[in-house]
Structures are given as structure tokens and as C-alpha cells.
N, C-alpha and C positions, 0 to 999 in steps of 0.2 A: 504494500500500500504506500508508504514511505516515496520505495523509490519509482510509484508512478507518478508519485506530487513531483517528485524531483526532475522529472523526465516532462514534466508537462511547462514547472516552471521556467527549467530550460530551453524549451520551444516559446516560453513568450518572451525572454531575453534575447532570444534567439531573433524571432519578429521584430521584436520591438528596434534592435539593433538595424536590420535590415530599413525599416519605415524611416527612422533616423539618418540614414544615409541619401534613401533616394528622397527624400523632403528637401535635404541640404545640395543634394545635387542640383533636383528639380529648380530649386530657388537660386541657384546662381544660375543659374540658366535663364529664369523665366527676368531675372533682374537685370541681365545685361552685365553686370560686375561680377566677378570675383572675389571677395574680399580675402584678405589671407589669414584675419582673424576668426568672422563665423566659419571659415572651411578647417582650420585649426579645431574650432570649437567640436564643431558636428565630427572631425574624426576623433577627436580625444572622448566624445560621449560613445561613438560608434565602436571603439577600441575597447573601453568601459565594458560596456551592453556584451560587446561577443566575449571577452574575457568572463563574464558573470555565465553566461551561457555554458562556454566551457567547460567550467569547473563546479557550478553545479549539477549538469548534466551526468548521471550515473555512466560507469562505464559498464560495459558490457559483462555480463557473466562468464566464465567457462562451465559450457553442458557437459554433465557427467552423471 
């Protein structure tokens, strides 16, 4: 039970990481600039999110 919570919360780090990336792309895009601080920002949150993902994410069992 545990490690389904664990496996679910790491699929919405997991999303969420993802949504966080292409919002910040999206937007330097849809804005015309670049900026080198919010693209700084959104990968240092997007780095965050998939790091959390990671390492909450159970690993796999060995069947036996």
C-alpha cells in the first residue's frame, strides 16, 4: 500500500515537473524574450520536481 502512494506521488512530481517546463518554454516563446533569469528559475524548479520524483519513486522489486 505504502509503496503504491509512493509510486503515484512520484508520477505527480513527475507531471508536475514536466507542466513546469513546457509552461516556461511555452512562455518565452509566446513573449518574444528570453529572459535568462525566469529560464534559470523554471529549470532550477524543473530540476527540483524531477529530483523529488526520483527519489521518491520506489525502485523496482527483484521477483522471486
Amino acid at each position: 500500500m505504502n509503496r503504491e502512494r509512493r509510486k503515484l506521488i512520484g508520477n505527480i512530481f513527475g507531471d508536475a515537473a514536466k507542466y513546469t517546463l513546457t509552461v516556461g518554454v511555452i512562455g518565452g516563446i509566446l513573449s518574444g524574450k528570453l529572459a535568462s533569469l525566469p529560464s534559470l528559475t523554471v529549470g532550477a524548479i524543473f530540476l527540483a520536481l524531477a529530483s523529488l520524483a526520483y527519489y521518491v519513486t520506489p525502485k523496482d522489486r527483484e521477483e522471486g
